[in-house]
C-alpha positions as CSV (number, residue, x, y, z in Angstrom):
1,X,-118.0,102.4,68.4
2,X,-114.7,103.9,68.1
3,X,-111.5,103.8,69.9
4,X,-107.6,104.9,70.5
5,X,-105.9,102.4,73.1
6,X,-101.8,101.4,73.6
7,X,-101.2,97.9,72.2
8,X,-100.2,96.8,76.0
9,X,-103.0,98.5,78.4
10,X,-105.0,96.8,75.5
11,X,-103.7,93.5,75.5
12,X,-103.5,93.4,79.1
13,X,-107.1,93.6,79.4
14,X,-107.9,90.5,76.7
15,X,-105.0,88.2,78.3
16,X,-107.0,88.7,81.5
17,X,-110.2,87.8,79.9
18,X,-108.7,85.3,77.2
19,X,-108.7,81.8,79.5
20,X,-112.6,81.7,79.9
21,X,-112.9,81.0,75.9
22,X,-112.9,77.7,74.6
23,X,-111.4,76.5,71.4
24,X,-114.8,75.0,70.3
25,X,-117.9,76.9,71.5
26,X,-121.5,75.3,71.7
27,X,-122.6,78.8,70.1
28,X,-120.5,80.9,67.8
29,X,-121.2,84.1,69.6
30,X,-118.7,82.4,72.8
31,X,-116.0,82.5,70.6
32,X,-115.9,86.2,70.8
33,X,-114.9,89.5,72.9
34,X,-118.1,91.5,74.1
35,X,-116.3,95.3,73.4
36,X,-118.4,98.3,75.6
37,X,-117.1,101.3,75.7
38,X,-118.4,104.3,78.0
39,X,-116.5,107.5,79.2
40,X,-113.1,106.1,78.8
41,X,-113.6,103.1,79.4
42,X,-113.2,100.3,78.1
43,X,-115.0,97.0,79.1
44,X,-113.9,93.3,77.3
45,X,-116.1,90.4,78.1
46,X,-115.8,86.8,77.8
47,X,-117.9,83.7,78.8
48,X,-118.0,80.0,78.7
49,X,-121.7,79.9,80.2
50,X,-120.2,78.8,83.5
51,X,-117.7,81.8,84.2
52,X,-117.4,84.9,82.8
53,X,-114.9,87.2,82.8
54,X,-114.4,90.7,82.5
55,X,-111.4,93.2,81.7
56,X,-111.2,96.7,82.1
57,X,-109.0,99.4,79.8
58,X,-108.7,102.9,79.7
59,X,-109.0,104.5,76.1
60,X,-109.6,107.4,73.9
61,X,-113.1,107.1,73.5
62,X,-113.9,108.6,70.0
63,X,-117.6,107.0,69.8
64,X,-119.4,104.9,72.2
65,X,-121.4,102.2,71.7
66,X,-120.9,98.1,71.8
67,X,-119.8,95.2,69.7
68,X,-118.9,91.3,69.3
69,X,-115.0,90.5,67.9
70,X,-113.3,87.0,67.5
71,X,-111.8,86.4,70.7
72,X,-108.4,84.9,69.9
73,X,-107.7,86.8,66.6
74,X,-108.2,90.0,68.1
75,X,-105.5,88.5,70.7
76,X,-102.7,87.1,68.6
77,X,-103.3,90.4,66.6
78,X,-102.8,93.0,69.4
79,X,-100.0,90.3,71.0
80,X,-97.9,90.1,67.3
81,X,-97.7,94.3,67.1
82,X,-94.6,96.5,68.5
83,X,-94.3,97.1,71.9
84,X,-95.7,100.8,72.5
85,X,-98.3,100.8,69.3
86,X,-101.6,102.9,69.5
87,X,-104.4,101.0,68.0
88,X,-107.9,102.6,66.8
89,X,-110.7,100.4,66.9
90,X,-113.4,101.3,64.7
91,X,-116.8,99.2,64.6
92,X,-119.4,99.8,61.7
93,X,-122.3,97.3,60.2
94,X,-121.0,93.2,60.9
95,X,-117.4,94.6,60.3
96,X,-114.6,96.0,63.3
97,X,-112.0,97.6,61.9
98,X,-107.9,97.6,63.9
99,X,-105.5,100.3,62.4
100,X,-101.9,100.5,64.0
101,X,-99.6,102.7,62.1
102,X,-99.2,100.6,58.6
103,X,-101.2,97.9,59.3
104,X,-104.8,97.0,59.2
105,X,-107.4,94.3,59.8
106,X,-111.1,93.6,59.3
107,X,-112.6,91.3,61.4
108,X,-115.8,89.8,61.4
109,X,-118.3,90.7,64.4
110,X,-121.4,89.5,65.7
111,X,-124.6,91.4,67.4
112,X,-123.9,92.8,71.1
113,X,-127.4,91.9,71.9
114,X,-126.5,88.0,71.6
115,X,-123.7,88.0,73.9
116,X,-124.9,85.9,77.2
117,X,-124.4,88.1,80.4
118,X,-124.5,85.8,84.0
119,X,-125.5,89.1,86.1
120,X,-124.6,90.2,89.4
121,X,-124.3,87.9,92.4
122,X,-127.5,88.8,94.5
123,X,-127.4,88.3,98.2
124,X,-124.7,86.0,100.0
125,X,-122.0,86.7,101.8
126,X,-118.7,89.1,101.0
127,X,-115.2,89.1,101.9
128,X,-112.8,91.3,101.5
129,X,-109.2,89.5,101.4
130,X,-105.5,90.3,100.3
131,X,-104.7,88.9,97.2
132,X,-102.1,87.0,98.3
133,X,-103.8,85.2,101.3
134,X,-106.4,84.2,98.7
135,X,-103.9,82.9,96.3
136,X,-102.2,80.9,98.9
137,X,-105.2,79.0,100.3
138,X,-105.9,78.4,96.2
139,X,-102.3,76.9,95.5
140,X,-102.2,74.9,98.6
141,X,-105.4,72.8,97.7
142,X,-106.7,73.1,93.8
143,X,-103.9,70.4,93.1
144,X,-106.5,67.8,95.3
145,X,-109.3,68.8,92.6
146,X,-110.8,66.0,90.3
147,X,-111.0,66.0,86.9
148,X,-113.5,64.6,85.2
149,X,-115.0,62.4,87.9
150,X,-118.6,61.6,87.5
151,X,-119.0,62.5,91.8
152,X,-119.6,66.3,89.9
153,X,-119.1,67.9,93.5
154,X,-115.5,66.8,93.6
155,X,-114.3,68.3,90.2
156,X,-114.1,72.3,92.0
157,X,-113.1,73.2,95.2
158,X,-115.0,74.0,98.5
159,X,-114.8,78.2,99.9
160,X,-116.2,77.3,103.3
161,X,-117.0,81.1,105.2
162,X,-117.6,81.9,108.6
163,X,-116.7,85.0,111.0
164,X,-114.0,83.7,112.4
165,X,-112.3,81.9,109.5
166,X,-111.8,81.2,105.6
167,X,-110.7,77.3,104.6
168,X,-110.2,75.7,101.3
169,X,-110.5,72.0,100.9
170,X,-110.4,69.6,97.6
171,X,-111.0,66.1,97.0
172,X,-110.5,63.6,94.3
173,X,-111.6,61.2,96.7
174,X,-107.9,59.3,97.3
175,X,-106.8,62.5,98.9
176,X,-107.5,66.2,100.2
177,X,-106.3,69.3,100.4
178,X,-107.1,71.8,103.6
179,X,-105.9,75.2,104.0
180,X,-107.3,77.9,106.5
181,X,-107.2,81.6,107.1
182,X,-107.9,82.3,111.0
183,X,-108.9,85.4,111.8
184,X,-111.9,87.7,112.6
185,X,-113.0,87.3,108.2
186,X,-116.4,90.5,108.3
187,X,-119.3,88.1,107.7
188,X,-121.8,87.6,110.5
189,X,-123.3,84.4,108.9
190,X,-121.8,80.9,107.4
191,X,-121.5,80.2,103.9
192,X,-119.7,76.9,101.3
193,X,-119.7,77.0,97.9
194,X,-117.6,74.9,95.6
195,X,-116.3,76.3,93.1
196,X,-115.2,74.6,89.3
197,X,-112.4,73.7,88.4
198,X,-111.8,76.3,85.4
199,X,-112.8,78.9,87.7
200,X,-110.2,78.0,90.5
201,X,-107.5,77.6,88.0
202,X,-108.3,80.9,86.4
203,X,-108.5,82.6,89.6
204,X,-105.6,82.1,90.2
205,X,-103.7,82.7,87.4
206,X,-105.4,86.4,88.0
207,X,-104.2,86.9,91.4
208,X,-100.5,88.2,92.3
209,X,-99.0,88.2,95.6
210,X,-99.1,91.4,96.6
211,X,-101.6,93.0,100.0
212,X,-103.9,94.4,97.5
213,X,-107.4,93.8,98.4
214,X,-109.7,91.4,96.6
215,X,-113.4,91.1,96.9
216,X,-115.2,87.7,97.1
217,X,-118.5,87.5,96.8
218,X,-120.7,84.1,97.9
219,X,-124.0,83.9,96.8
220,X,-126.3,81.5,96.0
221,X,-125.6,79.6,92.9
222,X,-122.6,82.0,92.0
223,X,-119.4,83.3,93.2
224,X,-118.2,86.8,92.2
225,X,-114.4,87.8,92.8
226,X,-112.8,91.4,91.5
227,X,-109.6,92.6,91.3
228,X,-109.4,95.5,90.5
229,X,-109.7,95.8,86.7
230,X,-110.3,91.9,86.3
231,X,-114.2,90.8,87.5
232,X,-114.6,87.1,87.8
233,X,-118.4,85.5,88.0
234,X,-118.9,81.6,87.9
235,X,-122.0,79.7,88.6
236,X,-120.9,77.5,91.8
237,X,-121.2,73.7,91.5
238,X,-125.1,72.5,93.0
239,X,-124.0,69.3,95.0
240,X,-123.0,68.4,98.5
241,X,-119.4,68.3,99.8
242,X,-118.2,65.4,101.9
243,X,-117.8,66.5,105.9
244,X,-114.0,67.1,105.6
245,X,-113.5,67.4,109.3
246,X,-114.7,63.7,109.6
247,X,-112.0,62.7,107.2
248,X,-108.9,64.5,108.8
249,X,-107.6,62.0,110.4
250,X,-106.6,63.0,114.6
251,X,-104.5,61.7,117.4
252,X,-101.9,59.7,115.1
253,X,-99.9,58.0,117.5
254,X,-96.7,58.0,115.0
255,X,-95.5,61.1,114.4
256,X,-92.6,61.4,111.8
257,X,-90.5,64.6,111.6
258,X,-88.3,65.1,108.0
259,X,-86.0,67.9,106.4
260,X,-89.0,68.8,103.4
261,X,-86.3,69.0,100.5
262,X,-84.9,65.7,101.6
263,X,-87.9,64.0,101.5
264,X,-89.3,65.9,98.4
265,X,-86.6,64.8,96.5
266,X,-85.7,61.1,97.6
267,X,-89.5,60.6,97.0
268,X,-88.8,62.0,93.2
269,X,-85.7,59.5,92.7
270,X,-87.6,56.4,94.1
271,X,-90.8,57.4,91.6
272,X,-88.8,57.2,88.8
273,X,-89.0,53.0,89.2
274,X,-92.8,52.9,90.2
275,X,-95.2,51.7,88.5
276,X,-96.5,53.7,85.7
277,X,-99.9,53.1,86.7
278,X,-100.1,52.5,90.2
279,X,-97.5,54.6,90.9
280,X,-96.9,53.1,94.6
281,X,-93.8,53.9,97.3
282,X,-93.3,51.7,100.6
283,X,-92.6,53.9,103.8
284,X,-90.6,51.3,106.0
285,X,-90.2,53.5,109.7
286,X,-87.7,52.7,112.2
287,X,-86.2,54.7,115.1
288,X,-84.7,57.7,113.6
289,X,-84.5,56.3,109.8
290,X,-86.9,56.4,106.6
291,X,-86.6,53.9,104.1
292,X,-88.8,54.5,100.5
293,X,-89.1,51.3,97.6
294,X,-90.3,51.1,94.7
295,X,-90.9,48.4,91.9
296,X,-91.9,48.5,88.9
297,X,-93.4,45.6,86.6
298,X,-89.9,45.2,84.7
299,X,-88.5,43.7,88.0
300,X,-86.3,47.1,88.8
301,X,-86.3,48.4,91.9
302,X,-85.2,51.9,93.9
303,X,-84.3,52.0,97.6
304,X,-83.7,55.4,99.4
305,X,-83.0,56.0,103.0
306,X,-83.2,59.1,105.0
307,X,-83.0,60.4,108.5
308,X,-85.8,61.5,110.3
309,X,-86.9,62.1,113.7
310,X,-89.4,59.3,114.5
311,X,-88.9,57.4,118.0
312,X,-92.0,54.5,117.5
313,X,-92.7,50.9,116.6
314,X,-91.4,50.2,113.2
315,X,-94.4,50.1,110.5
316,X,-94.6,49.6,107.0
317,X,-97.0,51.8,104.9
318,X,-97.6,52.1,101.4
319,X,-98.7,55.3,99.5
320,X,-99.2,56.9,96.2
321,X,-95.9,58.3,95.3
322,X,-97.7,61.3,93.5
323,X,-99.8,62.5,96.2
324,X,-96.9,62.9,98.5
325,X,-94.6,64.6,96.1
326,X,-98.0,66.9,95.3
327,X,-98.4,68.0,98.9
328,X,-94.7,68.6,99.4
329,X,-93.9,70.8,96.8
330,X,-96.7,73.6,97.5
331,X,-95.3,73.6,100.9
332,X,-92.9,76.3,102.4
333,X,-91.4,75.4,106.0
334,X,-88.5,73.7,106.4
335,X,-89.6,70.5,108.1
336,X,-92.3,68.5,107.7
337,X,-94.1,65.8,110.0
338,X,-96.5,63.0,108.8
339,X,-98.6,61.6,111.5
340,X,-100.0,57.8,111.1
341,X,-102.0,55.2,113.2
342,X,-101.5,52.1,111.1
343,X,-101.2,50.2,107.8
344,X,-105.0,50.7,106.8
345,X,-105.4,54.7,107.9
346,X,-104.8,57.8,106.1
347,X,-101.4,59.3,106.6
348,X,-102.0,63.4,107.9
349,X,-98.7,65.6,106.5
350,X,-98.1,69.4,106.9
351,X,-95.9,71.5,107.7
352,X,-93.7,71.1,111.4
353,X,-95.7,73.8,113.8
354,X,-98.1,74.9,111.7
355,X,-101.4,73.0,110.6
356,X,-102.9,75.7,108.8
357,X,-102.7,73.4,106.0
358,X,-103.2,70.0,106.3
359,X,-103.1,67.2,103.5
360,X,-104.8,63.6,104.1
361,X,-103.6,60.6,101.8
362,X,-104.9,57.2,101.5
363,X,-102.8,54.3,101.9
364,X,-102.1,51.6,99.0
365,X,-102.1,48.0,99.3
366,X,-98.4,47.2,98.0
C-alpha cells in the first residue's frame, strides 16, 4: 500500500474516526486504524467492538492494498505537521512508513486480516433525516442518559420509529428526556432501539447543523447512521425500555409560565448554596411570584424570587437543582411553563407552545 494525501483531507478523516478508540484496548489490534485503499479512495476504520467507525479520504493512490497503524500516533502525527503538507504513506512487511517534506516516521503495524469488522445492518427499518433535525432530537435528550447504572437499558437512548413520527427519549431513572419529529418519517412499519451511550455522544459530535441528509438505519441488534464520508455502526443495547408515555405526566392542574433566562439563571445562583450531594432547590408558588431556596449543610442559605405567570393555590415543591438547570439550558424559546399536580408528582417542563420536547423530573423530599 502506498499513498499521497494533504495533511488536512487526511486528518479530517482520522478526527472523525478517532473517538471510537479507547486508551486501553482488551486486544492490541483496537488500538489501531484499519487503512484500505481502492481507486482513490481512501477508507480509515476504527472499532471498540460496540461501534465502529469509518472515515473516508480522497488520495493519490500509488499502490492498493490494506494495513493496521497505531491509531493515536498516526493522529497527533498528521495533527503536529504544517497546515497544507502532502504526506505519502508507504506500507511494507510489519512497518508503515509517513514522509512529509523533511520529516519521517516508522510506525509499527499489525495484520489487516485481524482487524474486527461489525458488517452491514441487515433488514430493519431506514430513515432518511436532515442532519440537523437529527442532531436536535440528540441534544435535547442524551443529557437524561445514565452512566454506569446496572438497569443496562438506561445507559443509551431510545430511537422509537414509526410512519408518522421520530422521538428520542432518555432515562436515568430520576428524570427523562422526550423530543419528537412529527411528520410523514418513509417507513411503513414501527421500530425502538436504544442506542449506547458512546454511540449517541459520538453521533453527535459527527453531525452539523446544516439540511444535509443523513441515513439511519434500524436493524435488529444494530443501528447504522452515514454521513456522508463518516459511516457509524453500533450494536444497539438488548433490554427493554420503560413505557415513557406512562411516565409523562398529563392534565397538571398548575401550570407555571417563566421568562427561560430568568429562571435558568436564578436557578444557577441559588445552586451555588445546595447541597453538594443532594443538590436540592425548594419551588415555593404563589399568585404571580416564584420563590427558589437552598441550604446547604454549613447552615448558608440562598433565596431568589422571580415573576411568573401562575394564578393557583400556593404549593411548595422540591426538585433536583441540576435536572432543572439541564433541561433549561438545551432549550430555545423564550418562555417556559412547568406544569405540576402536587408535592409527590413529577413536575412536566418545556417550552411555552410547543411540546415537541418535553422533560419529566421527580420531586425531592426537602
Amino acid at each position: 500500500m502506498k499513498i499521497q494525501v494533504g495533511r488536512n483531507e487526511l486528518l479530517s478523516a482520522l478526527q472523525s474516526v478517532i473517538g471510537v478508540v479507547e486508551r486501553r484496548q482488551t486486544l492490541p489490534v483496537l488500538g489501531n486504524f484499519l487503512l484500505d485503499v481502492a481507486d482513490d479512495v481512501l477508507t480509515v476504520t476504527g472499532t471498540d467492538l460496540e461501534m465502529e467507525l469509518i472515515g473516508r479520504a480522497r488520495v493519490q493512490n500509488l499502490a492498493p492494498g490494506r494495513t493496521t497503524v497505531p491509531a493515536r500516533k498516526l493522529f497527533d502525527i498528521c495533527r503536529g505537521l504544517p497546515e497544507g503538507a502532502e504526506l505519502t504513506l508507504e506500507a511494507a512487511a510489519d512497518k508503515v512508513t509517513v514522509r512529509s517534506g523533511k520529516s519521517r516516521f516508522t510506525l509499527s503495524s499489525l495484520r489487516a486480516d485481524e482487524f474486527p469488522s461489525m458488517g452491514a445492518a441487515a433488514g430493519g427499518v431506514a430513515v432518511t433525516l436532515k442532519r440537523a433535525e437529527l442532531k436536535l432530537l440528540l441534544e435535547r435528550t442524551q443529557f437524561a442518559m445514565a452512566q454506569q447504572d446496572v438497569r443496562y437499558y438506561l445507559n443509551g437512548l431510545l430511537i422509537d420509529v414509526s410512519p408518522k413520527r421520530l422521538r428520542a427519549v432518555a432515562t436515568d431513572g430520576h428524570r427523562l428526556a422526550f423530543s419528537e419529529l412529527v411528520r410523514d418519517i418513509g417507513v411503513t412499519e414501527s421500530m425502538q432501539a436504544i442506542l449506547p451511550r458512546k454511540s449517541i455522544i459520538e453521533l453527535s459530535r459527527l453531525l452539523d447543523n446544516t439540511d444535509e441528509e443523513v441515513s439511519l438505519v434500524i436493524a435488529p441488534g444494530q443501528a447504522m447512521v452515514d454521513i456522508d464520508s463518516v459511516k457509524l455502526t453500533t450494536k444497539t443495547i438488548d433490554g427493554r425500555f420503560p413505557d415513557y408515555e406512562r411516565v409523562i405526566p398529563e392534565n397538571g392542574d398548575k401550570r407555571v409560565t417563566a421568562d427561560r433566562e430568568t429562571l435558568r439563571r436564578a436557578l444557577a445562583r441559588t445552586a451555588i448554596l445546595s447541597n453538594e450531594k443532594f443538590r436540592g432547590v425548594r419551588l415555593l408558588l404563589d399568585e404571580g411570584v416564584l420563590k427558589l431556596q437552598t441550604h446547604n449543610p454549613e447552615h448558608e442559605e440562598a433565596e431568589e424570587e422571580i415573576e411568573v405567570s401562575y394564578s393557583g393555590a400556593a404549593m411548595e415543591i422540591g426538585f433536583n437543582v441540576n435536572y432543572l438547570l439541564d433541561a433549561l439550558g438545551v432549550m430555545a424559546a423564550q418562555e417556559v411553563a412547568l406544569e405540576l399536580k402536587n408535592a409527590e408528582s413529577s413536575g412536566l417542563l418545556h417550552e411555552a407552545g410547543d411540546a415537541s420536547s418535553k422533560y419529566v423530573i421527580m420531586p425531592m423530599r426537602l
